[in-house]
C-alpha positions as CSV (number, residue, x, y, z in Angstrom):
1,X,144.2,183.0,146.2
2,X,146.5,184.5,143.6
3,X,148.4,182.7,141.0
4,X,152.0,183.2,140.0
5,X,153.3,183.0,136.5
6,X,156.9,184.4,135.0
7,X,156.3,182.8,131.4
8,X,153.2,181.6,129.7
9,X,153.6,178.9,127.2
10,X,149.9,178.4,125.3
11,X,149.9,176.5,122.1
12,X,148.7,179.9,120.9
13,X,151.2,182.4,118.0
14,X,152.8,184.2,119.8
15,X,152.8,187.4,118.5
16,X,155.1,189.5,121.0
17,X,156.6,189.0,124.3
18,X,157.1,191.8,126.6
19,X,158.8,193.1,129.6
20,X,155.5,191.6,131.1
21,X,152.9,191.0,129.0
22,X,153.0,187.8,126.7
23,X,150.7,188.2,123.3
24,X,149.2,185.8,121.4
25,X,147.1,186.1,118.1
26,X,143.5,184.7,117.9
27,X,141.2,183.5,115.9
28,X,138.7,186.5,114.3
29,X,135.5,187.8,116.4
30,X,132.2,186.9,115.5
31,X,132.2,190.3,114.0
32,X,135.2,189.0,111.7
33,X,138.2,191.2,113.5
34,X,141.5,190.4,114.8
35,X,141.4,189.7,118.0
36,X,144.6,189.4,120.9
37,X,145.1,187.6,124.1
38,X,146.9,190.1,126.3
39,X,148.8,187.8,129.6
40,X,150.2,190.1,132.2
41,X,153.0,187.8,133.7
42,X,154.0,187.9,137.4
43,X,157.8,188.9,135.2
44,X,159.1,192.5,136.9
45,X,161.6,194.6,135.3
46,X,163.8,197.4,136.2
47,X,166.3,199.6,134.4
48,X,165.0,197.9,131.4
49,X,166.1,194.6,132.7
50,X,163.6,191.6,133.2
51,X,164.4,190.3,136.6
52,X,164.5,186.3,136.9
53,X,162.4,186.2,140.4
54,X,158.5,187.0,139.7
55,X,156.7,189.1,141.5
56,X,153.3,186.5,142.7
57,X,150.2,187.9,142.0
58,X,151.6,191.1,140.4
59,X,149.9,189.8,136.5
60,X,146.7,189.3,138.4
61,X,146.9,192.8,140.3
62,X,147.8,194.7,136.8
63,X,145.3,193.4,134.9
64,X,142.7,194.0,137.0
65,X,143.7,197.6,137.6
66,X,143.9,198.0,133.9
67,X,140.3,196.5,133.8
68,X,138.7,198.4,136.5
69,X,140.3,201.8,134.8
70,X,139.2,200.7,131.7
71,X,135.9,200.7,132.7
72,X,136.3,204.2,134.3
73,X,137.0,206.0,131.6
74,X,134.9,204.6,128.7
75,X,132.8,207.5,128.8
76,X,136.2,210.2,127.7
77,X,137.9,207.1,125.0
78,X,137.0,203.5,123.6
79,X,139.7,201.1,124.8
80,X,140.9,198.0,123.6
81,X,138.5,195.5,125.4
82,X,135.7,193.1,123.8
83,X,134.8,191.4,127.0
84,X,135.1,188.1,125.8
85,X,135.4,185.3,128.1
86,X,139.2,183.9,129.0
87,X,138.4,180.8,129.6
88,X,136.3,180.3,125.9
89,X,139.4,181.2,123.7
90,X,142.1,179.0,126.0
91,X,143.5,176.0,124.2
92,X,142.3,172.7,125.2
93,X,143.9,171.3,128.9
94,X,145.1,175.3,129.7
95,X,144.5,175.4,133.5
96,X,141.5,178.8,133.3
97,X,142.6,179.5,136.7
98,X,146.0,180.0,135.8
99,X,144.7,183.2,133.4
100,X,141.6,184.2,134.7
101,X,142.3,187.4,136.3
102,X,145.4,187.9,134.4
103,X,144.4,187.8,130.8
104,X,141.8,189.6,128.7
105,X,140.8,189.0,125.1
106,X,141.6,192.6,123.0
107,X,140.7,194.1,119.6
108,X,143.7,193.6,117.2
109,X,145.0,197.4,116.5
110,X,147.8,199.3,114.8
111,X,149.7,201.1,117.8
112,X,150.7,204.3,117.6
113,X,154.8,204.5,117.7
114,X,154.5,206.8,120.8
115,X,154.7,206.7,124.7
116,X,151.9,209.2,125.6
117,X,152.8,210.4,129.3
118,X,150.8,212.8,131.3
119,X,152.7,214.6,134.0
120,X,151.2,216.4,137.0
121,X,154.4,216.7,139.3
122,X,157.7,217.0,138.6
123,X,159.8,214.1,138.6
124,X,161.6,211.1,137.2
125,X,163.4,211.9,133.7
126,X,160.9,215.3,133.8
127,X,162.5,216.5,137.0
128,X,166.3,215.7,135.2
129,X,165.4,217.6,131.9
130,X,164.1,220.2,134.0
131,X,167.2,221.1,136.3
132,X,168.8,221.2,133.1
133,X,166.8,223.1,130.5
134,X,164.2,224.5,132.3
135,X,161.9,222.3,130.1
136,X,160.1,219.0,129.7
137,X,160.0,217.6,125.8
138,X,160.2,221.2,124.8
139,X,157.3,222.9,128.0
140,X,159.0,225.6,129.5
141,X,158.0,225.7,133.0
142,X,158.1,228.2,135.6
143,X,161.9,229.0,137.3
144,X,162.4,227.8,140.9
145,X,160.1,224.3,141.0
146,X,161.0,221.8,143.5
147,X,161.5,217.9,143.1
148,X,158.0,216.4,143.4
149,X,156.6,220.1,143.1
150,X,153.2,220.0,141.6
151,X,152.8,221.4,137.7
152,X,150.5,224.3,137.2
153,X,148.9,222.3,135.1
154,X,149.3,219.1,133.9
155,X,151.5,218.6,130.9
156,X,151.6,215.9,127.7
157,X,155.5,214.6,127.7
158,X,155.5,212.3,124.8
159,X,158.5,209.4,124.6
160,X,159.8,207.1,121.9
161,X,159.1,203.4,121.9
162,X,161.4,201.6,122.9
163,X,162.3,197.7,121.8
164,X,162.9,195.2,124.8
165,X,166.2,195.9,126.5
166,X,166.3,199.7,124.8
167,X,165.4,203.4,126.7
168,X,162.3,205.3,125.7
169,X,163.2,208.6,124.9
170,X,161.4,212.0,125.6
171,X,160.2,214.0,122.7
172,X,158.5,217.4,121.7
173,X,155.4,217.2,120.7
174,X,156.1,218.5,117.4
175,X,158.1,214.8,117.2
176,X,155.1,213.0,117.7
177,X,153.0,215.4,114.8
178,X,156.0,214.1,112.5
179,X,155.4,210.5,113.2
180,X,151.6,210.0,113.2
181,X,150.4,213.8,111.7
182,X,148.7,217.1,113.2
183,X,145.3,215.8,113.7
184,X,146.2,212.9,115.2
185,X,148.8,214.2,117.6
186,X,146.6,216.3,119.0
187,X,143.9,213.8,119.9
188,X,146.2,212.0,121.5
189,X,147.0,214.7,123.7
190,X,143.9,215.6,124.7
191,X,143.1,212.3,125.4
192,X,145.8,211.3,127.0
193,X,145.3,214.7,129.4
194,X,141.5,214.0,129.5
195,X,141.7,210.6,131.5
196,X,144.8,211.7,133.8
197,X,143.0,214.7,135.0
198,X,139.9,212.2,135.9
199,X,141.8,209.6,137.6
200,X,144.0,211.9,139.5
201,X,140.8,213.7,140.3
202,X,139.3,209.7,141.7
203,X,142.7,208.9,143.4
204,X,142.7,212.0,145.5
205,X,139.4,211.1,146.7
206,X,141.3,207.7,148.1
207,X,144.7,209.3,149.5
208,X,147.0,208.3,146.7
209,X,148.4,211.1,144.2
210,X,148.7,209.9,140.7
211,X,152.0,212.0,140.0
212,X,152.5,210.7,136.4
213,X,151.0,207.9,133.8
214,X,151.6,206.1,130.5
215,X,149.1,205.5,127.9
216,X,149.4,204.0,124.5
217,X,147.0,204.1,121.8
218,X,146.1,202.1,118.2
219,X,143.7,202.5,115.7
220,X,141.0,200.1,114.8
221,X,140.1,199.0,111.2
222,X,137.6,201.7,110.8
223,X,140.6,204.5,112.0
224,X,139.4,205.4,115.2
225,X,141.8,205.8,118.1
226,X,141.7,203.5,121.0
227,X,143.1,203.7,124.3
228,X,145.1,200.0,124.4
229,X,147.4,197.4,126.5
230,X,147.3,198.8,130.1
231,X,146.5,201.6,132.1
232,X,147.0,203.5,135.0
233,X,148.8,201.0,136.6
234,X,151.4,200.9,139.4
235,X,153.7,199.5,136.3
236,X,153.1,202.9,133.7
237,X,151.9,205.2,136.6
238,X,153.7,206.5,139.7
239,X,151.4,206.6,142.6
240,X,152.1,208.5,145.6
241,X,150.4,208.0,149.3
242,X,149.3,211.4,149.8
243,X,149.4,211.4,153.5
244,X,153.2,211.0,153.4
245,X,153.9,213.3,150.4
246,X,156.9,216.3,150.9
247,X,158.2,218.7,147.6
248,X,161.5,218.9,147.7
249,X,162.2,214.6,147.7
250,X,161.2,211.3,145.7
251,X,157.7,210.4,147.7
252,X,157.5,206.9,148.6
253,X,155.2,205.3,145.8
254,X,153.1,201.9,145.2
255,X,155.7,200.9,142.5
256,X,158.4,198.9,141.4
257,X,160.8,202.1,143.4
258,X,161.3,199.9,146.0
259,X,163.0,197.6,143.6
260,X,164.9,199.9,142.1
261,X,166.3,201.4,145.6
262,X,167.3,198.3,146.6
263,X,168.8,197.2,143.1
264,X,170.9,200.6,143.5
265,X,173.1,199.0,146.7
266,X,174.2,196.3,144.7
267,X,177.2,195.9,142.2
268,X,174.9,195.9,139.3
269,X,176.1,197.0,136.2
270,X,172.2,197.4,135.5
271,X,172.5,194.9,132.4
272,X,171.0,191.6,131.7
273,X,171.2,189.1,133.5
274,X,169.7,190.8,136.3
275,X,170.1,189.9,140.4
276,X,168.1,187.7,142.4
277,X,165.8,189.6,144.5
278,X,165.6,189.0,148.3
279,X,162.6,187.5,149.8
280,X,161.8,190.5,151.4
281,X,162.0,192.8,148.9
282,X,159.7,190.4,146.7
283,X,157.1,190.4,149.5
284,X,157.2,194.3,150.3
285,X,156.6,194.9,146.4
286,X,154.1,192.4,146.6
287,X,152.2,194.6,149.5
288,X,152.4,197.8,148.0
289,X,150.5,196.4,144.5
290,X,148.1,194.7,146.6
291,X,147.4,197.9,148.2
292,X,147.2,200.0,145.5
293,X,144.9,197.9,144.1
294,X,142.6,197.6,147.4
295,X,142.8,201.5,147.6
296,X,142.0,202.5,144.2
297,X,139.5,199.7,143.0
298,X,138.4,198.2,146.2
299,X,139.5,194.9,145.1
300,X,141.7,192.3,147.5
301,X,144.2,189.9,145.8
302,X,143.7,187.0,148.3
């Protein structure tokens, strides 16, 4: 069964907490480098607003995503696991059950102070800068595309990092070469471009359209870029069921939109604190993870 957690509380530093993940600082590897443990909470958040209700089971569903992705994608760019054991770096009296499918023990790295978004459909804030510029962070794109429409090809939309409570912001490209250089900027892209084309390519095979994705990267002690904190998950991705998918509307998705849609008929002024959720709408969120997870990486939360 899963296990629900909004907060985690280990007599650990806590180094950041998130809109979902909670980060603590560990003790040095065997090999003598910083190491993290990275908690995906059950904590949802929309419009930039951390809701008070969790989400059961969602921590649990993202990190195993992450993992399974992770694993995927080795082969095209090093990522931020050591595959240490939870349970071995867990203070004393922690309940292992609590974290065990929702933490993982990560290489300590210097992030990169970029968003790095792959788009293969047009949509979201790419569908808005397109209807009024023609362009996505500075891509001109062909006249006449549709809401939803598939790109060409896909594209790299780079956005700012934002603090807790703030908006990312798209960017050109030539934004990002200012803020980590040339070289650099352009490994990123390619990466970035390298493992949405593959997993787009593995979620077609399963019915689900992979219609955008976030990825963020850091650099290890030795300089060498790492694909880091999550990845292609329902969270930083938007997934689209193929079988219902039209151009021309917003597809329904295995996301938080469901949330969002429902926020949206409320008298929300879409600032903190945010509203209650029904139990409904906690459940049907619930349901779409799960599934996303079961279609994607054959693995069942319960």
């Amino acid at each position: 069964m899963s296990t629900t957690l909004h907060t985690s509380n280990l007599a650990l530093p806590l180094r950041h907490r998130g809109k979902v993940r909670d980060v603590y600082d560990l003790p040095p590897g065997p090999d003598g480098r910083g190491r993290l443990l990275m908690v995906a909470s059950d904590r949802l958040s929309a419009f930039d607003v951390v809701l008070p209700d969790p989400i059961p089971g969602k921590g649990e569903m993202l990190c195993q995503i992450s993992n399974f992705w992770f694993a995927k994608t080795a082969h095209l760019m090093p990522n931020h696991l050591t595959g240490t054991d939870v349970a071995s770096v867990l203070p004393p009296g922690t309940d292992a059950a609590l974290y065990a499918k929702r933490a993982v023990v990560t290489k300590a790295l210097k992030p990169l102070p970029v968003e790095a978004i792959a788009r293969g459909y047009l949509i979201g804030s790419g569908w808005k800068d397109y209807q009024k510029t023609g362009q996505v962070c500075g891509i001109a794109l062909p006249r006449g595309l549709r809401q939803a429409e598939r790109l060409p090809e896909p594209i790299f939309t780079p956005s700012t990092k934002a603090a807790v409570g703030d908006h990312d912001e798209n960017v050109s490209f030539d934004a990002v070469v200012a803020a980590i250089g040339g070289e650099l900027a352009e490994k990123v892209r390619e990466a970035t471009l390298a493992i949405y084309r593959f997993a787009a390519a593995y979620a077609a095979e399963r019915g689900i359209i992979i219609a955008d994705t976030k990825l963020e990267f850091g650099l290890d002690a030795d300089g060498t870029l790492v694909v880091m904190d999550e990845m292609l998950t329902p969270d930083s991705s938007r997934f689209w069921p193929a079988d219902t998918y039209t151009v021309g509307t917003s597809p329904p998705s295995y996301d938080k939109q469901y949330v969002r849609d429902h926020l949206e008929t409320l008298d929300w002024n879409k600032t903190a604190p945010g509203p209650s959720l029904p139990a409904e709408v906690i459940a049907v969120t619930r349901a779409k993870y799960a599934e996303a997870l079961q279609r994607l990486a054959g693995i069942s939360i319960d």
